[in-house]
C-alpha angles and dihedrals in degrees: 000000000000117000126262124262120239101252139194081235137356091252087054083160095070090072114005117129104235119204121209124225123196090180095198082078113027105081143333119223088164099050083221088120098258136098126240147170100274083064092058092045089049090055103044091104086058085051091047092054094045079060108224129148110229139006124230109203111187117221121345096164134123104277160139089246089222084147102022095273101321090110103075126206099169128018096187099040122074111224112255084231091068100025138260140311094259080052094056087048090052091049094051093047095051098050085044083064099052095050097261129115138214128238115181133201121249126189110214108163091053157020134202117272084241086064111128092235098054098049091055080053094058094051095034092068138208119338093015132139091240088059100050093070074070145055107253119154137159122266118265113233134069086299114019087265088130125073112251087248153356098251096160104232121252073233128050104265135058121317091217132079114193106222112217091267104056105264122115129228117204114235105178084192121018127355090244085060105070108194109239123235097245086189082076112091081210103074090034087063099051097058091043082057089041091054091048087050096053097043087050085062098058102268119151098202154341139247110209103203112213095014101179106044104072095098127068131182106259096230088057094211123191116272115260111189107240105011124113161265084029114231100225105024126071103350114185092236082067092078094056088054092055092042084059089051102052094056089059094045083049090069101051091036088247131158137214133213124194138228095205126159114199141148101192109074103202086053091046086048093059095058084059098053122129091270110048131039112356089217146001135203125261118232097168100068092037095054092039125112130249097273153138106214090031098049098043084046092050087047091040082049091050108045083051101051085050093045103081099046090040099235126146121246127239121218128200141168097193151003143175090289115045131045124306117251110242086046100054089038089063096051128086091241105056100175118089124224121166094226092063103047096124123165129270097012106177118249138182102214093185087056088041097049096049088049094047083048095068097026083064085058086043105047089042085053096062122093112261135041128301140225114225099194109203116271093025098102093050088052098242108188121222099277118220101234119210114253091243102046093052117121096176120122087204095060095050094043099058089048092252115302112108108069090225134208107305105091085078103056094055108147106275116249110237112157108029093211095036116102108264095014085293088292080154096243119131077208143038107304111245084255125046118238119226123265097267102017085128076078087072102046127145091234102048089042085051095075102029105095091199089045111116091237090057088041095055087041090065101035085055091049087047094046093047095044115030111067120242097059120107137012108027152064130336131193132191121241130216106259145151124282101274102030134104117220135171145163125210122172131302095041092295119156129173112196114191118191118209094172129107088233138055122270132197131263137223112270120246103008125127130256114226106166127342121199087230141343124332111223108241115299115355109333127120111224120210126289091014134118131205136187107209128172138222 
């Protein structure tokens, strides 16, 4: 097992800033137009300097990249696309060594349809062993001709996929991501092995995508809305399952953070006991609008459903599947739901960059830790990617009418006069940057001191060096109608002002970072945080 890493605090986890790497997008040390892993290697010295404590990378693996990686093939094998294994060491070892760790992304409720095992399943035939890691089932009707239920997809489309001798296999998302039978000890095992194999390499922790999906109710009834318990979502054996994996976690000093969507918070919270995931994301302050009473209920919300397990909370504006911050910001509709992503929404980015700004103070100043997703500290807006140029499932799913996600994984600026925005390809990267992207480079940022990159620089030195930031207590402040305001430890204070006019200040506390321009002495303008102290 890797060394630790010397830490702030043994539970380095409860407050850490996690950055989030798509590597498709991140750099390209091949030119071939996609990002890998040398790239990564080649920026970690920009990722040391923007000062955060550990790096999230989403799939690596060997795979048909469907879903962008999310449909394994392979968990112990890079993609050639990205590099090798011994790739993937070096860059774990050299990131260990700057003080940042590595979380990877792991795929539980499903493989690729190129997976060894389900291919086996495929030639092995009905009522076989190979078949039974899956979910196949007959059809329903006189002659199979029906699927064996109505499970709505993760994805717009059908959930089942008919083989060619009449049996059905069960994809919650695509049909080239068949859903494993997670009743079978088999494939329990194999991720147990898959974990162990992953620790040994020098990983920190690990990200399970879809966590509470895995179990299904054996029967596989048809979904009713609103009845429970759900068949597919949140089934009780899925705590078993995590309680088996943190014990393994226990043993390399690992930590695991959930994808879990959930609207009930006692039944979010269980998944977070001392004896199953350390942490969990949260989608209720990442999907919610810019506002006051909204923002404050979904904190409020948060900070309650962690309370009684005693786990931190996490706290994100964006990732590789949903809008990007500056863009949503700058619509009249600020919250984000999948099931209203249209084309061509209107956006003011200068609106939405001012309010992403401040939400940055506001989201490091929470308790807990926090999720930097790529791009974000160099203010990328949401790109409008071409028809044709589209990879998304999403977007062909749903016939075409949701954009998908593209837009956000758009390949990162790094040099302005550089081809392709010194992406680092010879050709066009796999997906098109936007008509004046060179505007958010690395390098032209560098030396612009208002510039978002250079704000998030200096919030992250703050958060990580003057007491009162992370894992702790917060305390709302009295404001005006319209205003956030909160106190933590240390006399620290962050004031967020969601009005259209300037408030006071308190008087004679000091300013340690503000997300733009104070107006004259004292005063908060709209649409502006500040971090004072005391």
């Amino acid at each position: 097992m890797a060394d630790a890493l010397p830490s702030r605090s043994p539970h380095w986890w409860r407050d850490a800033v996690i950055y989030q790497v798509y590597p498709r997008s991140f750099a390209d040390a091949d030119g071939d137009g996609t990002g890998d892993l040398a790239g990564v290697r080649a920026r970690l010295p920009y990722l040391s300097q923007l000062g955060v404590d550990a790096v999230w990378f989403t799939p690596w693996y060997v795979s048909p990249l469907v879903d962008g990686g999310y449909d394994v093939a392979d968990y112990r094998t890079v993609d050639p696309a990205f590099g090798t294994l011994a790739e993937a060491e070096k860059l774990i070892a050299e990131a260990r060594e700057l003080g940042i760790r590595t979380i990877v992304d792991i795929v539980p409720n499903h493989v690729s349809d190129q997976h060894a095992w389900f291919r086996a399943a495929l030639e092995a035939g009905p009522g076989s062993p190979e078949r039974e890691l899956f979910h196949f089932r007959p059809g329903r009707g006189a002659h199979g001709e029906l699927p064996p239920n109505d499970w709505p997809s993760q994805f717009a489309g059908p959930t089942w996929t008919r083989v060619p001798d009449g049996e059905w296999y069960l994809h919650l998302f695509t049909p080239e991501q068949p859903d494993l039978n997670w009743a079978h000890p088999a494939v329990r095992q194999e991720h147990e092995d898959v974990l162990r194999f992953w620790f040994e390499r020098g990983v920190a922790g690990v990200r399970i995508d879809s966590a509470a999906l895995l179990a299904k109710d054996p029967a596989l009834p048809d979904f009713v809305e609103g009845v429970d318990p759900h068949p597919y979502i949140d089934q009780d054996e899925l705590h078993d399952i995590y309680r088996a994996w943190r014990r393994i976690a226990d043993a390399y000093d690992g930590v695991f953070v959930g994808e879990v969507w959930l609207p009930d918070a006692e039944r979010f919270a269980r998944y977070l006991r001392p004896d199953e995931l350390h942490t969990a994301f949260n989608f209720s302050f990442l999907a919610c609008p810019w506002d006051p009473e909204r923002l404050r209920r979904s904190i409020d919300d948060t900070l309650a459903e962690h309370a009684p397990v005693g786990a931190p909370a996490t706290w994100v504006l964006c990732n590789h599947d949903v809008t990007r911050t500056v863009t949503r910001y700058g619509r009249a509709d600020t919250a984000f739901d999948f099931a209203t992503k249209t084309y061509r929404t209107p956006t003011d980015l200068a609106l939405g960059t001012r309010r992403a700004r401040a939400a940055a103070l506001l989201t490091l100043a929470l308790p807990g830790s926090a999720y930097l997703y790529q791009g974000e500290e160099l203010g990328l807006p949401e790109a409008d990617i071409p028809r044709g140029r589209i990879q998304d499932p999403m977007h062909f799913r749903s016939g075409g009418v949701d954009p998908g996600r593209d837009g956000c994984r758009v390949p990162l600026p790094w040099a302005a006069e550089e081809p392709y925005c010194g992406f680092g390809s010879t050709v066009e990267p796999w997906l098109p940057q936007p008509e004046g992207w060179s505007a958010y480079a690395v390098d032209r940022q560098d030396a612009d001191p208002g510039s978002m990159l250079a704000l998030y620089r200096e919030a992250l030195r703050i958060r990580r060096t003057v007491p009162g930031f992370g894992d702790g207590p917060l305390e709302w402040l009295d404001a005006p109608g319209g205003v956030l305001a909160f106190a933590r430890t240390e006399g620290l204070c962050c004031f967020v002002n969601l009005r259209a006019v300037a408030v006071e200040l308190p008087e004679g506390a000091e300013v340690l970072l503000s997300s733009g321009p104070l107006d004259g002495e004292g005063r908060l303008p709209g649409d502006t945080a500040v971090w004072l102290r005391r």
